[in-house]
N, C-alpha and C positions, 0 to 999 in steps of 0.2 A: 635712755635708749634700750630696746630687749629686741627678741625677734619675735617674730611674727611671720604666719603662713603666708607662703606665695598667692597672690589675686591670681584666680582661672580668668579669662578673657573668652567669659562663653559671647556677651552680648555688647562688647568691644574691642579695642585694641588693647593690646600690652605692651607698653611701654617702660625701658631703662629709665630712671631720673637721672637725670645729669642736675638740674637745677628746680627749686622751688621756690616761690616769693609767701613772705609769712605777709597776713593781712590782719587789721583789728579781729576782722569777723572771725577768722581762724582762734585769738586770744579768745573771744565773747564764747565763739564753742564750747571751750576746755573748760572755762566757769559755767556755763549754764546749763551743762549736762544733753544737749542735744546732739554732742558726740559721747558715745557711755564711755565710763572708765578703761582702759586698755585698750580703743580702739583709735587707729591712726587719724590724727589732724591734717588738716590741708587741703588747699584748691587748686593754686596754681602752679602747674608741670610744664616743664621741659623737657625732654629728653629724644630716645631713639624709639624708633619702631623693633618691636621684637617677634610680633606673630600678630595675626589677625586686621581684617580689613581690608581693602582695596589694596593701602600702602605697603612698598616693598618694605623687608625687612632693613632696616640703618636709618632709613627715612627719616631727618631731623622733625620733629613735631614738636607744638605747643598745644595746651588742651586745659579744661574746667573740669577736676575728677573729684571723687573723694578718695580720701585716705593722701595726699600727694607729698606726705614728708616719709617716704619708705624708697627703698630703691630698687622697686618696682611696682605700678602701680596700672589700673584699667581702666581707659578714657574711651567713655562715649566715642563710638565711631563721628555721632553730627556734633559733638562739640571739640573737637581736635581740629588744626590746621599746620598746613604744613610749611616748616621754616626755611628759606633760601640762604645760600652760605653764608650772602656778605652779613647776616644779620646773628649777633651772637646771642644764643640760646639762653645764655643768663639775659640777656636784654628782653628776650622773649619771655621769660616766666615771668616777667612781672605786668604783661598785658593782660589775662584771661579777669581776675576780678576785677582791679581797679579800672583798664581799659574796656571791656566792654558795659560797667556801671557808669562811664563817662558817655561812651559813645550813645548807647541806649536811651540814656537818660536827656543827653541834648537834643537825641530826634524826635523825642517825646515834645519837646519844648514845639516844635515846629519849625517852620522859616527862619532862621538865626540873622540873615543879611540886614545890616544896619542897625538891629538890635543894639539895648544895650544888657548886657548880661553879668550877673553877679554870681560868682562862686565862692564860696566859705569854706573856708580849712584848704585853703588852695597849694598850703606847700605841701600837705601829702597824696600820695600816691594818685584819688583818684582827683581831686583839685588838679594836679599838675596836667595829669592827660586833659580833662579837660577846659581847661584854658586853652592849649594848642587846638582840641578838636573844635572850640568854638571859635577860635579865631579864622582857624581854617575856611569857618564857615561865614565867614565875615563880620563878625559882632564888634562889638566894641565893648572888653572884657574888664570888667572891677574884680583884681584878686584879694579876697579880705585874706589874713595871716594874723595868727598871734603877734608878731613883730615884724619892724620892717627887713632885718636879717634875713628872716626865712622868708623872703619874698624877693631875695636877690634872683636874677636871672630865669624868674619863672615865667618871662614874657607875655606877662599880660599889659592893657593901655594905660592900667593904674591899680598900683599897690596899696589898700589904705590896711591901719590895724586895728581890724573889731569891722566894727561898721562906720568909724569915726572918718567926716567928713565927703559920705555923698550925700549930692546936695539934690540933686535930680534924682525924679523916681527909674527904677528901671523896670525891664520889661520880662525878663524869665530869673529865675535865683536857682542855685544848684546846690541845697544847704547839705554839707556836712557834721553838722555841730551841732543843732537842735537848741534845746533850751530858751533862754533868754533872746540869743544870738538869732533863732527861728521865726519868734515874736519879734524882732526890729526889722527882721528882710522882710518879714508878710508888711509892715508901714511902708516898706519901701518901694511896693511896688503898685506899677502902673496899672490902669484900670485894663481889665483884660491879658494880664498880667500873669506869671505862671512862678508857684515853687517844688521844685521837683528834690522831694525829700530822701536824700539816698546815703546819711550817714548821722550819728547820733551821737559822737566823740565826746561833747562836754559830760553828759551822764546825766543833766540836769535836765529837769521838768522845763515845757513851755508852757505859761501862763498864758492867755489872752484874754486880754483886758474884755468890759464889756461891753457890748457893739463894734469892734473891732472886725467881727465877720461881715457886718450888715455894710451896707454900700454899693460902690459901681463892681462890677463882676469881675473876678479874677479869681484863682482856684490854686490847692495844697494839694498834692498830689504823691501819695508813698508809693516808694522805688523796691523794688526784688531781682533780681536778676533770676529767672524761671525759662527753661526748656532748650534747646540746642543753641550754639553759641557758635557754632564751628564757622558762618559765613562770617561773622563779624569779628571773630580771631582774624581770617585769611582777609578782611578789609583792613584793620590794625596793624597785621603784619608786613601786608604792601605799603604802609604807609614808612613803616618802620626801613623798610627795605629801602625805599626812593628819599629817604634823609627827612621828610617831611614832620613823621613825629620821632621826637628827641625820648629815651625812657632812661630816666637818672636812678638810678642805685644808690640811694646813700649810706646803707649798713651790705656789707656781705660777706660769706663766712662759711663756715662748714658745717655739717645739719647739727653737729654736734656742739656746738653753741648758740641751739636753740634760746635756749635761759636768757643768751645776752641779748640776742633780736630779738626777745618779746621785752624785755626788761628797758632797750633801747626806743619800740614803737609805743610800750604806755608813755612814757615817758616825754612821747612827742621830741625825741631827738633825731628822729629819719625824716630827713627832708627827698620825698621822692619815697622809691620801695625798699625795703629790705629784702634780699635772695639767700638762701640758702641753698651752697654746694653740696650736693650729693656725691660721694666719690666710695 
């Protein structure tokens, strides 16, 4: 922890943190030099309105910034939304990556009604939103999980672990794992069929065998989450408000036990997101 200068809020808002959610991608930063040494990590914010924008000053918000492990930081005016009481702000900070790479990425899929839909790595962060946002949308959801533990109460129609035991092809895949795991959904799925690639967790290469691409049409598709976010916060967050989506926290803590919530998500021991308190 050191300081660092106050963010001017020429061409946003300025926002208190109250809360942050640590994400892989935030870890992957720190190693890969795409954030440089001494400058602040993080994406997703919580906090209050302080100056700038439409919004009054107090204004609970949620938003997609950079720098969002400081206590205080500047979010995009069109990627901020605004949070309603009943809905608490740590539960908010962990919507802005995980929640709109789920939401994003299943409307990408198209039509979801009566589908059948596979997600991988379904007990983290964004696995778990999405199972809800697909069910919502009527699918009929296979949550793959390292074990069947982490796949307690994440209400999908069937829990299997790895890819072991579906038997039916399906029709859209939501992989977060890549590798080998990548190469078994691309067999598993139906002609016409979609994998929407939005997370790399194992670390490991996918091979594909050969002729493996030649056949009936169906398509691999890589995931970014790119340019304002703010209407699909304020759709995540009315969900979140009306009970509809659940958001689990399974590590949280004070920003100052950083070390332990990345040391907890390599780890694959956060089922759900980790938040970090700003105080």
């Amino acid at each position: 922890m050191t300081d660092v200068a106050d963010p001017v809020a020429r061409d946003g808002v300025l926002v208190e943190v109250r809360h942050a959610a640590l994400n892989r991608g935030d870890l992957n930063d720190a190693r890969s030099g795409r954030v440089p040494p001494g400058a602040v990590l993080g994406s997703d914010v919580a906090g209050v309105v302080l100056w700038g924008g439409s919004l009054a000053p107090g204004t609970r918000v949620v938003g997609l910034a950079s720098g969002a492990f400081a206590e205080r930081v500047v979010i995009p005016a069109d990627s901020l939304a605004e949070v309603p009481a009943m809905v608490d702000l740590a539960q908010a900070a962990a919507l802005p990556v995980a929640g709109v790479a789920a939401l994003r990425a299943l409307r990408a899929a198209g039509t979801l009604l009566g589908k059948r839909v596979l997600i991988t790595g379904a007990s983290g962060g964004v696995g778990r939103f999405a199972v809800r946002l697909a069910k919502m949308a009527g699918a009929y959801v296979i949550a793959s999980v390292g074990s069947l533990g982490r796949g307690e109460g994440i209400g999908a129609d069937e829990v299997v672990v790895g890819l072991h035991g579906i038997g039916d092809p399906v029709d859209v895949v939501l992989d977060n794992v890549g590798g080998p795991q990548l190469v078994a959904a691309w067999r598993l799925l139906a002609e016409g069929g979609s994998v929407q690639s939005i997370g790399w967790s194992s670390g490991e290469p996918a091979v594909f065998p050969p002729y493996s691409t030649i056949g009936p049409a169906k398509s691999l598709t890589s995931y970014v989450t790119i340019g304002p976010v703010g209407a699909d916060l304020a759709d995540l967050v009315s969900l979140v408000a009306a009970g509809q989506l659940a958001v689990e926290i399974g590590w949280r803590g004070p920003l100052e036990k950083f070390p332990e919530a990345a040391a907890a998500l390599r780890a694959r021991e956060v089922r759900g997101k980790a938040v970090l308190d700003v105080t």
